[in-house]
CHARMM internal coordinates of N, CA and C (Angstrom, degrees):
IC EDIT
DIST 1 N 1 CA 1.4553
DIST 1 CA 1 C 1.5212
ANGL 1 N 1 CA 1 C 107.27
DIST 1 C 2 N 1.4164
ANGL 1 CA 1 C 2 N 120.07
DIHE 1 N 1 CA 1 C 2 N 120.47
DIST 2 N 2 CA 1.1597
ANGL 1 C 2 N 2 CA 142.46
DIHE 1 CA 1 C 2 N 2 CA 176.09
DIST 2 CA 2 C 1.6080
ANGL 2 N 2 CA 2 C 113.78
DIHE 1 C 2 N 2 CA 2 C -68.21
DIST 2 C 3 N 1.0678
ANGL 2 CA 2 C 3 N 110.16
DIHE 2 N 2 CA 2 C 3 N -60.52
DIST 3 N 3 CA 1.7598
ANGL 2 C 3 N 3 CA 116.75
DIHE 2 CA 2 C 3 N 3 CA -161.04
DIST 3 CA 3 C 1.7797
ANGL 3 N 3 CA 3 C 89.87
DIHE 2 C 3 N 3 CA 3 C -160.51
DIST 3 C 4 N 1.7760
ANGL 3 CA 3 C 4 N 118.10
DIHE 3 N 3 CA 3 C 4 N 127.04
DIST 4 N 4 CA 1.2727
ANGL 3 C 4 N 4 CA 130.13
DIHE 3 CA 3 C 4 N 4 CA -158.50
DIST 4 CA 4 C 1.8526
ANGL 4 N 4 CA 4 C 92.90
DIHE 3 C 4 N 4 CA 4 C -146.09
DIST 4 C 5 N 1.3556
ANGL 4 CA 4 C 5 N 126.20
DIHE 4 N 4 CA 4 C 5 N 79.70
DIST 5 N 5 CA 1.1739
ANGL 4 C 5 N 5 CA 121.16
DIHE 4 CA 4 C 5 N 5 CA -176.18
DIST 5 CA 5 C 2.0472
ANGL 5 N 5 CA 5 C 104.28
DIHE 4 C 5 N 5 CA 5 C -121.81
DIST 5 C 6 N 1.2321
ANGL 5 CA 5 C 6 N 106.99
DIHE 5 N 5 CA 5 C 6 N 171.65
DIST 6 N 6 CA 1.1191
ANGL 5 C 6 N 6 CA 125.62
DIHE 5 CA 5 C 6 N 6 CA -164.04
DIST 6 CA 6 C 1.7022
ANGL 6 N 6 CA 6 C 104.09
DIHE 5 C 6 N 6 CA 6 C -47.25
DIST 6 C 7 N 1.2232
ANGL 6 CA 6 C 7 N 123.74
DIHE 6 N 6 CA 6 C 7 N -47.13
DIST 7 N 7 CA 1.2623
ANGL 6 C 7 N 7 CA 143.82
DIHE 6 CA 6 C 7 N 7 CA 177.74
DIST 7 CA 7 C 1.2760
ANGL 7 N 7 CA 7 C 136.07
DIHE 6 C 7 N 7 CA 7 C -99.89
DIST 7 C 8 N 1.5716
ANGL 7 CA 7 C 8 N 113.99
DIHE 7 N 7 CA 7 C 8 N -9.90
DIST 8 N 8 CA 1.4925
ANGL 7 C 8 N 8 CA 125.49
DIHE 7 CA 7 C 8 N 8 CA -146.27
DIST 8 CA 8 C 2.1975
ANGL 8 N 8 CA 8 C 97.04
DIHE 7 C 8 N 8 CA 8 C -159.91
DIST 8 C 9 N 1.1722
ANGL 8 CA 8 C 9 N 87.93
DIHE 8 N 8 CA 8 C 9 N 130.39
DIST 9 N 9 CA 1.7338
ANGL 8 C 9 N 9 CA 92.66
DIHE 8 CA 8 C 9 N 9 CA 179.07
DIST 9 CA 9 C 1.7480
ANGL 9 N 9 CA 9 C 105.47
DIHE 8 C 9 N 9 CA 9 C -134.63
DIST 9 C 10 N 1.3844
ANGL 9 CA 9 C 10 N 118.04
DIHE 9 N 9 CA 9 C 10 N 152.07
DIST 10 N 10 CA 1.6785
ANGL 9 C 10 N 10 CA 121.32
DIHE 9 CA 9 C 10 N 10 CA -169.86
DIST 10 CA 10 C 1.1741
ANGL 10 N 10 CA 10 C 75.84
DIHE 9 C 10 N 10 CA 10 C -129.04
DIST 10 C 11 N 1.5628
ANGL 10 CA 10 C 11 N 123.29
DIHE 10 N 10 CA 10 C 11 N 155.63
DIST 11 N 11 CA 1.4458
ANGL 10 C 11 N 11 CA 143.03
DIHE 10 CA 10 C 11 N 11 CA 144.45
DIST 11 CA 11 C 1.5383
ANGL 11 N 11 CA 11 C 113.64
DIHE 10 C 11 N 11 CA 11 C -129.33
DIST 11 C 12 N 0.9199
ANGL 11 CA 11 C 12 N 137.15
DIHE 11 N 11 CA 11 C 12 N 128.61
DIST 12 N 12 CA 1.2191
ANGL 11 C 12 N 12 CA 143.89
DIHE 11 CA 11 C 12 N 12 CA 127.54
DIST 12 CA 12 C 1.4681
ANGL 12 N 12 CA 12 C 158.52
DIHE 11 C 12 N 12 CA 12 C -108.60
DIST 12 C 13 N 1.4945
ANGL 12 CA 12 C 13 N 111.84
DIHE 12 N 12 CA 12 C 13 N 128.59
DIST 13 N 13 CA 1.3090
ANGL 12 C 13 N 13 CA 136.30
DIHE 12 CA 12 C 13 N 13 CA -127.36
DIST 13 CA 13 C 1.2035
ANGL 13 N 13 CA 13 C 118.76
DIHE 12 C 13 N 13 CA 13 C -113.64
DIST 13 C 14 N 1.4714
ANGL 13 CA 13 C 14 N 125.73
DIHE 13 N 13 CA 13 C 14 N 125.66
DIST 14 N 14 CA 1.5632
ANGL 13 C 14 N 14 CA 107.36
DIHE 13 CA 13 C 14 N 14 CA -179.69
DIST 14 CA 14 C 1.8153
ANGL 14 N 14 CA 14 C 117.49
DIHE 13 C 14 N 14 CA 14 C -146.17
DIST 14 C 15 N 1.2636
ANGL 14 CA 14 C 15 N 101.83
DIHE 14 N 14 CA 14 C 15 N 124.99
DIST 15 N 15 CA 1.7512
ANGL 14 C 15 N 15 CA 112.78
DIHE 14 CA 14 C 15 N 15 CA -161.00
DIST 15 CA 15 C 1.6733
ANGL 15 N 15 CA 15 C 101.50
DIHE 14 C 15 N 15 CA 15 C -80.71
DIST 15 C 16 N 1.2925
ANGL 15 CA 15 C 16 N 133.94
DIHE 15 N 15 CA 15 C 16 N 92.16
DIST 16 N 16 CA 1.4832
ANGL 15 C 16 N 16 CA 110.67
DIHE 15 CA 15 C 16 N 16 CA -179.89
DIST 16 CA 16 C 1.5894
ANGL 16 N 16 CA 16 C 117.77
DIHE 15 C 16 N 16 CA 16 C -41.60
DIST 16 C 17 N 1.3777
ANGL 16 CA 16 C 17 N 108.87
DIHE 16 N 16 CA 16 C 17 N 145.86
DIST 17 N 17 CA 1.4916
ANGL 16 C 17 N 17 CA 93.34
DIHE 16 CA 16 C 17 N 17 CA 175.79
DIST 17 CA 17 C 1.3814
ANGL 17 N 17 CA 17 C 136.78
DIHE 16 C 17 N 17 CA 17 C 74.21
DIST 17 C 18 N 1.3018
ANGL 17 CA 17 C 18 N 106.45
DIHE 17 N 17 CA 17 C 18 N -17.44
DIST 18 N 18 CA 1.6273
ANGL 17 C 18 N 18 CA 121.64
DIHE 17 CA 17 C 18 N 18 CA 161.79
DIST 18 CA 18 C 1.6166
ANGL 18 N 18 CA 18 C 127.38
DIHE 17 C 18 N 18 CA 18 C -137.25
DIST 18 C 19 N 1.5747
ANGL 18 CA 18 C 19 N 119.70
DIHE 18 N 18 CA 18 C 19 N -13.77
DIST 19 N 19 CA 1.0054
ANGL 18 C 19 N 19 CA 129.41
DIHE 18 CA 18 C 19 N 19 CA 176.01
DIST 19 CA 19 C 1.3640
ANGL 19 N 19 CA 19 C 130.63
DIHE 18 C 19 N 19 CA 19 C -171.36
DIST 19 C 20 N 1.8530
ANGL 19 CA 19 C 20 N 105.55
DIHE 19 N 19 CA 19 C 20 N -168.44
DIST 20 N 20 CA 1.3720
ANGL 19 C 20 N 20 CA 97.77
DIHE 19 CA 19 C 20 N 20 CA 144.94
DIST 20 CA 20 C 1.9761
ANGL 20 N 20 CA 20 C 90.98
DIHE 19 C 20 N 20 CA 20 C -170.46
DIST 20 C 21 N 1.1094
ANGL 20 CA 20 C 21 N 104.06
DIHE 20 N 20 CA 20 C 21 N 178.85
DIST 21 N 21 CA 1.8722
ANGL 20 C 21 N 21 CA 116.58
DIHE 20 CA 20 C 21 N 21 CA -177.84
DIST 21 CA 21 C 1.1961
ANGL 21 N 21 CA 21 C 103.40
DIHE 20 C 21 N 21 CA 21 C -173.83
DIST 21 C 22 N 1.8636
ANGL 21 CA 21 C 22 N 93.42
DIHE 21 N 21 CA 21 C 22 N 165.05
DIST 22 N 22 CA 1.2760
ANGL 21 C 22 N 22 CA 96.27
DIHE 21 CA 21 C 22 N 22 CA 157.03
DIST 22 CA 22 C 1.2786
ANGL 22 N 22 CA 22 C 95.86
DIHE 21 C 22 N 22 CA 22 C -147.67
DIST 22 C 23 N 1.6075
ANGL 22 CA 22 C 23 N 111.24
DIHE 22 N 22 CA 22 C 23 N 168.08
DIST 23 N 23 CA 1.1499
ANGL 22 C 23 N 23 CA 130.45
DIHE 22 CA 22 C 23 N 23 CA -162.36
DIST 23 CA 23 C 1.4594
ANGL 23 N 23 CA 23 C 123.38
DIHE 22 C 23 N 23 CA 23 C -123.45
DIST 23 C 24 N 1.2642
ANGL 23 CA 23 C 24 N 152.07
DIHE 23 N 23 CA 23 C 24 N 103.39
DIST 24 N 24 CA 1.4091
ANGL 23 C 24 N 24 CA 140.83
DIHE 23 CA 23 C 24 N 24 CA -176.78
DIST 24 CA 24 C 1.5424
ANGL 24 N 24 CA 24 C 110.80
DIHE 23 C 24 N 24 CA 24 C -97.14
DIST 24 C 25 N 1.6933
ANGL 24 CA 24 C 25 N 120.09
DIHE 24 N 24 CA 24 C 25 N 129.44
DIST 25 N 25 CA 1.7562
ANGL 24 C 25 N 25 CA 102.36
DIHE 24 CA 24 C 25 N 25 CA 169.14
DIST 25 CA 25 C 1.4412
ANGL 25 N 25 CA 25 C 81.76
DIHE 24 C 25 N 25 CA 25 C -118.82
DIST 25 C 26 N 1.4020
ANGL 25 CA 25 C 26 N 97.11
DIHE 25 N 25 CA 25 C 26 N 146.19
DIST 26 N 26 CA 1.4516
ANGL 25 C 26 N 26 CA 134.03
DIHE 25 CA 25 C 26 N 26 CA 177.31
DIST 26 CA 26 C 1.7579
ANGL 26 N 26 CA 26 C 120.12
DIHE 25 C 26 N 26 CA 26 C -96.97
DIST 26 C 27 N 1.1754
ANGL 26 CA 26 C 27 N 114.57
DIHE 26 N 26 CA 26 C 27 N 82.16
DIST 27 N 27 CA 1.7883
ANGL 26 C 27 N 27 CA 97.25
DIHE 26 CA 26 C 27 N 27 CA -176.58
DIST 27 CA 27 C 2.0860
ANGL 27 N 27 CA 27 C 109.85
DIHE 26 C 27 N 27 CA 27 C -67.44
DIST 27 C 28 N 0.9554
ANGL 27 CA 27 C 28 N 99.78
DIHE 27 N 27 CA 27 C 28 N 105.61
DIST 28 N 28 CA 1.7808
ANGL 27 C 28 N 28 CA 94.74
DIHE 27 CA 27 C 28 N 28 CA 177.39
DIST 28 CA 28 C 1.7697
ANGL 28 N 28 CA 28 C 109.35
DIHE 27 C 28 N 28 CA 28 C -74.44
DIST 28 C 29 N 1.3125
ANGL 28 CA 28 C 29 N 117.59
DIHE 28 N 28 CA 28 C 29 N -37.39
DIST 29 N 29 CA 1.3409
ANGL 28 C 29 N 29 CA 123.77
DIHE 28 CA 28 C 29 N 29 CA -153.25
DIST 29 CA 29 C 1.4803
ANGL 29 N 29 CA 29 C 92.50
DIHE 28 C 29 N 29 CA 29 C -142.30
DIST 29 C 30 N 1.3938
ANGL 29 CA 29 C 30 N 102.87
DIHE 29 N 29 CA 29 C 30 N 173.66
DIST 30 N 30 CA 1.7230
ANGL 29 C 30 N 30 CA 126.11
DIHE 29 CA 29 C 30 N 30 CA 173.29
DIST 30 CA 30 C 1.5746
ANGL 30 N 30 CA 30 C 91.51
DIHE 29 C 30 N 30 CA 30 C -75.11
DIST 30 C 31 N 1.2999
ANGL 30 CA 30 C 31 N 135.97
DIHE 30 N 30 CA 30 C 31 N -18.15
DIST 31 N 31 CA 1.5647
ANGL 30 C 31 N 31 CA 143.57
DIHE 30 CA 30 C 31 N 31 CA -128.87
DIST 31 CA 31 C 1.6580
ANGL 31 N 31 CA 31 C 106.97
DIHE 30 C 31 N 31 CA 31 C -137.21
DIST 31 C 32 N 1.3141
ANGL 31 CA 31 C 32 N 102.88
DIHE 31 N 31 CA 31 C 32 N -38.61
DIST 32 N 32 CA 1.8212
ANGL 31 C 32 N 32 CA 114.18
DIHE 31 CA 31 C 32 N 32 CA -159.95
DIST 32 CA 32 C 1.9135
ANGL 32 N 32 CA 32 C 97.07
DIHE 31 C 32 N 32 CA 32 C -125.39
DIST 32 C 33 N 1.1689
ANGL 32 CA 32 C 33 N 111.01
DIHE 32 N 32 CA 32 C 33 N 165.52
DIST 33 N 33 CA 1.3572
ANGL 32 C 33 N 33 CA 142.71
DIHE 32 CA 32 C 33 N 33 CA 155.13
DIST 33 CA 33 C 1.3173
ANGL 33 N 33 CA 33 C 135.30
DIHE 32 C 33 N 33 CA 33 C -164.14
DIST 33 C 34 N 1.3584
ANGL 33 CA 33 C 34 N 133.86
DIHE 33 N 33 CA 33 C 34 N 152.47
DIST 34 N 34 CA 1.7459
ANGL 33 C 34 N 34 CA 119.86
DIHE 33 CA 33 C 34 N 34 CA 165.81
DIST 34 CA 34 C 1.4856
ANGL 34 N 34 CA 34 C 88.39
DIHE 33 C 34 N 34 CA 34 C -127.45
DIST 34 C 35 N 1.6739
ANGL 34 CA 34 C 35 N 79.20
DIHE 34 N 34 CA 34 C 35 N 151.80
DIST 35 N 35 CA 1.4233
ANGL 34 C 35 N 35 CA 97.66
DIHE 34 CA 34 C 35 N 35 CA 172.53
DIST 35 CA 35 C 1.7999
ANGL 35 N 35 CA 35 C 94.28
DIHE 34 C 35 N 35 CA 35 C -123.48
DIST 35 C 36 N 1.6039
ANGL 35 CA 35 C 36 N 121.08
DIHE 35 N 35 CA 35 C 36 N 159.95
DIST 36 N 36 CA 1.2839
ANGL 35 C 36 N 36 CA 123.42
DIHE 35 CA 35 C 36 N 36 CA -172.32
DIST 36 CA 36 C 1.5928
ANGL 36 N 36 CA 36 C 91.93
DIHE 35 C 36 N 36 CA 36 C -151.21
DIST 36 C 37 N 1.1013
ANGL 36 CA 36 C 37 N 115.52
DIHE 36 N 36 CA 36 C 37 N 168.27
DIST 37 N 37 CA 1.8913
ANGL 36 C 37 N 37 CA 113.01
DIHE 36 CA 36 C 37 N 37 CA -146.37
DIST 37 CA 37 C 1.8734
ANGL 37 N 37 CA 37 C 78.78
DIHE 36 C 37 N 37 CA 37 C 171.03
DIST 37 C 38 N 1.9552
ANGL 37 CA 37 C 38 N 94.83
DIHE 37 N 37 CA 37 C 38 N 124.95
DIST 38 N 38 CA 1.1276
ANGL 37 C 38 N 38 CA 124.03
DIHE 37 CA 37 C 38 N 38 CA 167.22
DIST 38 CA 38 C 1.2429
ANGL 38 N 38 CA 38 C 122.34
DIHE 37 C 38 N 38 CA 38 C -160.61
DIST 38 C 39 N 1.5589
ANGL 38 CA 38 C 39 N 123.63
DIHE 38 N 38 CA 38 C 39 N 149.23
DIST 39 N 39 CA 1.2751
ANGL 38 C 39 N 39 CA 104.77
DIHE 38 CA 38 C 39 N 39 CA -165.55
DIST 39 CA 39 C 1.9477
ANGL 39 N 39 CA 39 C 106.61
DIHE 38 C 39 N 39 CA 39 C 169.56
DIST 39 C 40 N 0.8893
ANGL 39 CA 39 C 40 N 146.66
DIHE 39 N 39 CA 39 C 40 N -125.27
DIST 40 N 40 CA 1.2028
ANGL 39 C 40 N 40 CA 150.33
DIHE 39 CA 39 C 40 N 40 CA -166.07
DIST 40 CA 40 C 1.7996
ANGL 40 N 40 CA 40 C 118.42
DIHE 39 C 40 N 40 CA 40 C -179.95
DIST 40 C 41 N 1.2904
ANGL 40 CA 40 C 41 N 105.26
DIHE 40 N 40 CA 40 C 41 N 90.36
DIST 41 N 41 CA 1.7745
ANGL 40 C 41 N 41 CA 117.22
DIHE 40 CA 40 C 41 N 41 CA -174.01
DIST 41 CA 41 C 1.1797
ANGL 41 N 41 CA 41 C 104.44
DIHE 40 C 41 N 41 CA 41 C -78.39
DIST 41 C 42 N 1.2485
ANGL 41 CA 41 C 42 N 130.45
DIHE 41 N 41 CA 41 C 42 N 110.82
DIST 42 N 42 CA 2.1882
ANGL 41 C 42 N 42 CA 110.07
DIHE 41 CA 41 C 42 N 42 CA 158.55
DIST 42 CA 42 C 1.6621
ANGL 42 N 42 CA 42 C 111.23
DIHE 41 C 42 N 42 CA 42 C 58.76
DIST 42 C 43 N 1.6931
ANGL 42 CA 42 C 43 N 114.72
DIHE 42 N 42 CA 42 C 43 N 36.02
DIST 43 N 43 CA 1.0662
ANGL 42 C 43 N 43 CA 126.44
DIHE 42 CA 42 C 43 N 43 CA 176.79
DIST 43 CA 43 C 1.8300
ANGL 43 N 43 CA 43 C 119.27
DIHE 42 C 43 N 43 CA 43 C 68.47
DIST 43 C 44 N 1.0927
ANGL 43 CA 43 C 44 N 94.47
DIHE 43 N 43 CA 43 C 44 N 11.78
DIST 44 N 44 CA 1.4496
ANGL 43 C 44 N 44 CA 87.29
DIHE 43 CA 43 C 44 N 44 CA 174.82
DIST 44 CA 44 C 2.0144
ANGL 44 N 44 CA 44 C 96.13
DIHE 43 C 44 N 44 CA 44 C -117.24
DIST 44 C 45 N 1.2518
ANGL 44 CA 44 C 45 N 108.25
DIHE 44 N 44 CA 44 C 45 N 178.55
DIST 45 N 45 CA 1.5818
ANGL 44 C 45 N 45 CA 123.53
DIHE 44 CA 44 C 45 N 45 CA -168.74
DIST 45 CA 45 C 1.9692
ANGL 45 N 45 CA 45 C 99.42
DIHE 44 C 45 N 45 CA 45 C -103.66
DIST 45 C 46 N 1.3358
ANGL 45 CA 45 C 46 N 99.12
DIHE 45 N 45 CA 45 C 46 N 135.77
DIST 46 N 46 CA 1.6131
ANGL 45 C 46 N 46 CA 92.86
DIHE 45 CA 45 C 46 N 46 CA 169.24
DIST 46 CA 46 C 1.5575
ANGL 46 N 46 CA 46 C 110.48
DIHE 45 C 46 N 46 CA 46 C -131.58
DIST 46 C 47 N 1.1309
ANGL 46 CA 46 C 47 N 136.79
DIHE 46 N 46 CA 46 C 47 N 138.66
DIST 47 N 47 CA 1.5302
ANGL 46 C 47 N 47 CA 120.01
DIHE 46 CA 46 C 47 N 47 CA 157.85
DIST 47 CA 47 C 1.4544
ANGL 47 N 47 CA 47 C 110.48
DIHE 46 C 47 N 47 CA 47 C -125.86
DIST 47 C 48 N 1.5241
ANGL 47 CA 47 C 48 N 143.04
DIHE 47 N 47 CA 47 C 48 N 128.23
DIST 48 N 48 CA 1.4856
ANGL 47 C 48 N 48 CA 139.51
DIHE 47 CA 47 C 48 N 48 CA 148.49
DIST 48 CA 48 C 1.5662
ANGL 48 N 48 CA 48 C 118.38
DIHE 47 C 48 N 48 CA 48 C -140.92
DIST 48 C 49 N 1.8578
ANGL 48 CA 48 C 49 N 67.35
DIHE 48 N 48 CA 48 C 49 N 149.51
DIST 49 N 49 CA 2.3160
ANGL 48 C 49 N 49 CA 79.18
DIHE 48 CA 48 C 49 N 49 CA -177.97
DIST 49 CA 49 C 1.3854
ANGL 49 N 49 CA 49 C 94.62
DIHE 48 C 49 N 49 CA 49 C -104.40
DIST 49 C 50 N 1.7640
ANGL 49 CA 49 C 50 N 105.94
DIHE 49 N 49 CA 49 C 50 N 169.70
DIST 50 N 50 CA 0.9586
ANGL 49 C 50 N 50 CA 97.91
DIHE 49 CA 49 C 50 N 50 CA 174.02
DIST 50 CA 50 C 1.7317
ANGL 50 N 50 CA 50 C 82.98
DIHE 49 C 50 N 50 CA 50 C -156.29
DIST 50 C 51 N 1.4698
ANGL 50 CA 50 C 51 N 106.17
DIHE 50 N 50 CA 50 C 51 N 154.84
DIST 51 N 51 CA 1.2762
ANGL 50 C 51 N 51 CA 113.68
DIHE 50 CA 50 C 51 N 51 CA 178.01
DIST 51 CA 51 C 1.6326
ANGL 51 N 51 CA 51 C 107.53
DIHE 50 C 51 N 51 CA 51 C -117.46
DIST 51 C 52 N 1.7488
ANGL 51 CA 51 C 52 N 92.77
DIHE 51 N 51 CA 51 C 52 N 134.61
DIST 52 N 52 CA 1.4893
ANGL 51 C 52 N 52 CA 98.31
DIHE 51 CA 51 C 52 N 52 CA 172.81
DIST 52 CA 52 C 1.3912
ANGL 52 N 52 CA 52 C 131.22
DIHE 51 C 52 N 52 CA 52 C -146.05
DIST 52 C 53 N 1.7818
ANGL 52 CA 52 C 53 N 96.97
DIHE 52 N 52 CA 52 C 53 N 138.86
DIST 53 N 53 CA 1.8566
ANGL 52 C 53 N 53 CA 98.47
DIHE 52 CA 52 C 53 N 53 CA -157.42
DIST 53 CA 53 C 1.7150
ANGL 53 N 53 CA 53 C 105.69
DIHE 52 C 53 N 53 CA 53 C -118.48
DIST 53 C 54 N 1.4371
ANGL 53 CA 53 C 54 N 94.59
DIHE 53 N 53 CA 53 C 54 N 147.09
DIST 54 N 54 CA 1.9198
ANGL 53 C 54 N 54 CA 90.36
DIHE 53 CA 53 C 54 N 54 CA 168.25
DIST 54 CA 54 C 1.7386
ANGL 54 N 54 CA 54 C 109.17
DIHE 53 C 54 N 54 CA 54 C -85.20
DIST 54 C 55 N 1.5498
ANGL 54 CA 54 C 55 N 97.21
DIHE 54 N 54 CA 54 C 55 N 137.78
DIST 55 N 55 CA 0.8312
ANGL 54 C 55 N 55 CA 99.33
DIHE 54 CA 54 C 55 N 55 CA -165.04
DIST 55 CA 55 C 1.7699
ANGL 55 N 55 CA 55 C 117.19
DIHE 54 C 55 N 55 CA 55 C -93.35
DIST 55 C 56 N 1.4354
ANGL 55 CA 55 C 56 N 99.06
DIHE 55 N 55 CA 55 C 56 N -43.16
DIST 56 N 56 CA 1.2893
ANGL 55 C 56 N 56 CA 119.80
DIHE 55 CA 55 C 56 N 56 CA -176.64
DIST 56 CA 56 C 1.9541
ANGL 56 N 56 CA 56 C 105.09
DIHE 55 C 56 N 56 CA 56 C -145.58
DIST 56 C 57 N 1.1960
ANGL 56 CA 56 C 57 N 100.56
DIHE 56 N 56 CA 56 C 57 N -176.71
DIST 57 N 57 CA 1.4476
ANGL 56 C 57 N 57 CA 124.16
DIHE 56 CA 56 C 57 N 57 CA 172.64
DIST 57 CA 57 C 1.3277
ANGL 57 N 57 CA 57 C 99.86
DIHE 56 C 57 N 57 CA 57 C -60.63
DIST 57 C 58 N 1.7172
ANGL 57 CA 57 C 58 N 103.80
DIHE 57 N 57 CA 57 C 58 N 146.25
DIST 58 N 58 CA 1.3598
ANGL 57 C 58 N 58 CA 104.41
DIHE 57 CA 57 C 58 N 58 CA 173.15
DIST 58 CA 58 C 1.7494
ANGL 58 N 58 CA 58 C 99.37
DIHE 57 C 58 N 58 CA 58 C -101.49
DIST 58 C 59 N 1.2647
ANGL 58 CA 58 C 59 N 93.81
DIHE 58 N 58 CA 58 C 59 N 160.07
DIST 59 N 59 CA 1.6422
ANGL 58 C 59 N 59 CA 117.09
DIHE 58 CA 58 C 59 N 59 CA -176.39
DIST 59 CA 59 C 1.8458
ANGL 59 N 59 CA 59 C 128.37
DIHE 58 C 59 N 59 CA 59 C -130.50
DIST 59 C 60 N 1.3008
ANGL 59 CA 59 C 60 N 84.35
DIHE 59 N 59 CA 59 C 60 N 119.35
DIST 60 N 60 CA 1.9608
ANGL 59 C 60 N 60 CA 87.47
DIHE 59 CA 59 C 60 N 60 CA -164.34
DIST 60 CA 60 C 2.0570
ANGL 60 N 60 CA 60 C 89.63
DIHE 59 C 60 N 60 CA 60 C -75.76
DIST 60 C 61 N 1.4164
ANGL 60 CA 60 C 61 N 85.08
DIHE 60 N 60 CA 60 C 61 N 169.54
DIST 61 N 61 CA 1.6737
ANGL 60 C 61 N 61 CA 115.52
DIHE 60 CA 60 C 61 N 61 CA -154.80
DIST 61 CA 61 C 1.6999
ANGL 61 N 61 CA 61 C 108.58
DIHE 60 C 61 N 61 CA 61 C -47.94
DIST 61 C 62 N 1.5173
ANGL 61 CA 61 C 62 N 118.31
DIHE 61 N 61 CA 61 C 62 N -0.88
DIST 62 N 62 CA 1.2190
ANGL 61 C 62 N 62 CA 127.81
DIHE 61 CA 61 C 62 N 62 CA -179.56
DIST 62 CA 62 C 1.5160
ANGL 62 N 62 CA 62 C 118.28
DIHE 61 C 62 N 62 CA 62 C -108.20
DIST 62 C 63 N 1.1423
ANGL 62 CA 62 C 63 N 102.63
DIHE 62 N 62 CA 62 C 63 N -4.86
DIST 63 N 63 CA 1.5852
ANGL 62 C 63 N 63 CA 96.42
DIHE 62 CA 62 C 63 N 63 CA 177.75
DIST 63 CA 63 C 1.7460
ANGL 63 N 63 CA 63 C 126.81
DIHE 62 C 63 N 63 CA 63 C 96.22
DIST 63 C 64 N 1.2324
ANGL 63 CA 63 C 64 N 83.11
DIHE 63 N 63 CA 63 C 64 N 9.41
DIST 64 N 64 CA 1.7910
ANGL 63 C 64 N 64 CA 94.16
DIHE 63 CA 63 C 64 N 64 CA -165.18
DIST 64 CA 64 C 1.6167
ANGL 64 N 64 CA 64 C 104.34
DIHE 63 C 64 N 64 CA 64 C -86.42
END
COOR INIT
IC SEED 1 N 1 CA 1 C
IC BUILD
């Protein structure tokens, strides 16, 4: 663990032999977060964000 704050977390990660990254998730809201992830897979380079929102109520396995 890189950076572990009230709102905000770093990881960094490393695959022997195939890699390494790191990853930050961001809580923005009670509702939203991004997480962003970069790093090096099987010798090549990757970076993506991604944004994420609640959408609705959650619902147990019956539909209620």
């Amino acid at each position: 663990m890189i950076d572990d704050g009230a709102s905000r977390a770093t990881v960094h990660y490393t695959c022997p032999g195939a890699g390494h990254g790191r990853t930050t998730i961001t809580v923005n809201t009670s509702h939203a977060m991004t997480v962003e992830t970069q790093g090096i897979a099987d010798g090549l380079p990757f970076q993506d964000e991604y944004w994420v929102r609640r959408l609705g109520s959650c619902r147990n396995g019956r539909g209620r």
